[in-house]
C-alpha positions as CSV (number, residue, x, y, z in Angstrom):
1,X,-17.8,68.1,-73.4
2,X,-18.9,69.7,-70.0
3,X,-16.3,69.1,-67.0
4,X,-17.7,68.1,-64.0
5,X,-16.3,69.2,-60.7
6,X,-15.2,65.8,-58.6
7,X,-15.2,65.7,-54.9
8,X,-12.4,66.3,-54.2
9,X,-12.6,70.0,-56.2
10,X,-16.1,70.4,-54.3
11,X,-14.6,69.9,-50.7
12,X,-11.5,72.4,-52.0
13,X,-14.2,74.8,-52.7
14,X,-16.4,74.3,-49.6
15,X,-13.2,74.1,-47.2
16,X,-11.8,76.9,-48.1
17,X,-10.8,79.1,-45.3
18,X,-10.5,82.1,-47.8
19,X,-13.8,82.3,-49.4
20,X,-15.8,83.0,-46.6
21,X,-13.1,85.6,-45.7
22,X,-13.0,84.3,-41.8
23,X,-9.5,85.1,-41.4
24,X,-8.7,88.0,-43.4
25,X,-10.5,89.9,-41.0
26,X,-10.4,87.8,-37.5
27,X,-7.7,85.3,-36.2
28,X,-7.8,81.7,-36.7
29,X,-9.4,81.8,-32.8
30,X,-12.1,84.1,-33.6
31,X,-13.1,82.4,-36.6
32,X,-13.3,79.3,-35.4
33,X,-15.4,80.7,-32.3
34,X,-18.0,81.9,-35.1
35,X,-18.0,78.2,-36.8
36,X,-18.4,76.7,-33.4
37,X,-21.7,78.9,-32.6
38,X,-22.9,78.6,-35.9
39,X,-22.8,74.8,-35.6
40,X,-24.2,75.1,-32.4
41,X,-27.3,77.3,-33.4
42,X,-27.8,74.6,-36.0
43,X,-27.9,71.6,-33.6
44,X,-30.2,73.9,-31.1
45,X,-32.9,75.3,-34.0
46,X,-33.0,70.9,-34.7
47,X,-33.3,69.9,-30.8
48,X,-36.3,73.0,-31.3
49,X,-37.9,71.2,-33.7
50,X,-37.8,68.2,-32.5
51,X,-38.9,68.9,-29.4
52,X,-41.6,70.7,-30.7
53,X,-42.5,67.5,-33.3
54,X,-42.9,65.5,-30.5
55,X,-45.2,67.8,-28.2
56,X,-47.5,68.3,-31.0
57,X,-47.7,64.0,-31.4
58,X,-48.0,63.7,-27.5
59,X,-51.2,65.9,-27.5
60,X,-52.2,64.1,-30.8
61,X,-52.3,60.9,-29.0
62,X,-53.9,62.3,-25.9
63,X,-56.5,63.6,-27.6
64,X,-57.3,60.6,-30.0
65,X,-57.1,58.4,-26.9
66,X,-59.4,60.4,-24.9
67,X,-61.8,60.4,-28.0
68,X,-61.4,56.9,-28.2
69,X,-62.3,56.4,-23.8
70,X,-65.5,58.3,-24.2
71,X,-66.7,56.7,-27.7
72,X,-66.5,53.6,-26.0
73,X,-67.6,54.5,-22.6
74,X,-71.0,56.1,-24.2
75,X,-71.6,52.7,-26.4
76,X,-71.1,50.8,-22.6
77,X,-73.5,52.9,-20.9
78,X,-76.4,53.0,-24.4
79,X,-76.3,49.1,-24.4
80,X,-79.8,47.5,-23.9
81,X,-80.8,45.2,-21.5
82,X,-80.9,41.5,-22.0
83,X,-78.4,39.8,-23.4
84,X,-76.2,41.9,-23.1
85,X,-77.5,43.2,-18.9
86,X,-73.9,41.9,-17.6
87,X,-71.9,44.8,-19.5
88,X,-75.2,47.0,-18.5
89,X,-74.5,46.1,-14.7
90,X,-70.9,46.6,-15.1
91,X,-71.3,49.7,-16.5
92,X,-74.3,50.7,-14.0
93,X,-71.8,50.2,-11.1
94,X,-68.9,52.1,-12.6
95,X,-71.1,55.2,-13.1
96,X,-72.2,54.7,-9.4
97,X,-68.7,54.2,-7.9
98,X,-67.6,57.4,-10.4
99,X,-70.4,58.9,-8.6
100,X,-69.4,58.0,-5.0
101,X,-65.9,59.4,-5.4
102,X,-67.1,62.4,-6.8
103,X,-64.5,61.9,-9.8
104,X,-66.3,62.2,-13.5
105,X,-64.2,62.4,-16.7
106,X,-64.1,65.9,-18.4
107,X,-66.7,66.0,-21.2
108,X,-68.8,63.1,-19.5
109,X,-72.4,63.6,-18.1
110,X,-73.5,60.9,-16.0
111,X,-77.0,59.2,-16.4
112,X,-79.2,59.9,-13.4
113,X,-79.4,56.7,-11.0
């Protein structure tokens, strides 16, 4: 019958000031300067990361959402007259008044007048 280690015998093993040989070369001060940055380049490669998990969903977003503006804005301005003339007219005076400001969305050509 195999022995397993219990936790308590784990956390011996992983606690131990002696096996990674901190202070059998350094003081107790020095050593505990080297656990200290060590933790701390932990926590700063995770803030990394997640800093750079979130840029990359921000522009993921923006870009689906700016897909999604003109989609939509093309199917407003290809509608066909008649029943549907109000969302033509609507659409008619929103490329006119993008036209007055001089202000057109990137990617967007605007219909002659």
């Amino acid at each position: 019958m195999v022995r397993r280690p219990s936790a308590r015998t784990l956390h011996r093993w992983w606690a131990d000031d002696k096996r990674f040989g901190l202070y059998q070369t350094e003081d107790q001060l020095r050593a505990s300067q080297i656990y200290i940055l060590c933790y701390l380049a932990l926590v700063g490669c995770f803030v990394l990361l997640l800093l750079c998990r979130d840029s990359v969903f921000s522009v993921w977003h923006i870009i689906g959402s700016t897909r999604l503006h003109n989609t939509l804005f093309r199917r407003v301005l290809k509608v066909r007259r008649g029943a549907r003339a109000s969302h033509l007219a609507c659409a008619s005076s929103c490329v006119l008044a993008l036209r007055a400001s001089g202000w057109v969305p990137r990617g967007h050509v605007l219909p002659p007048a």
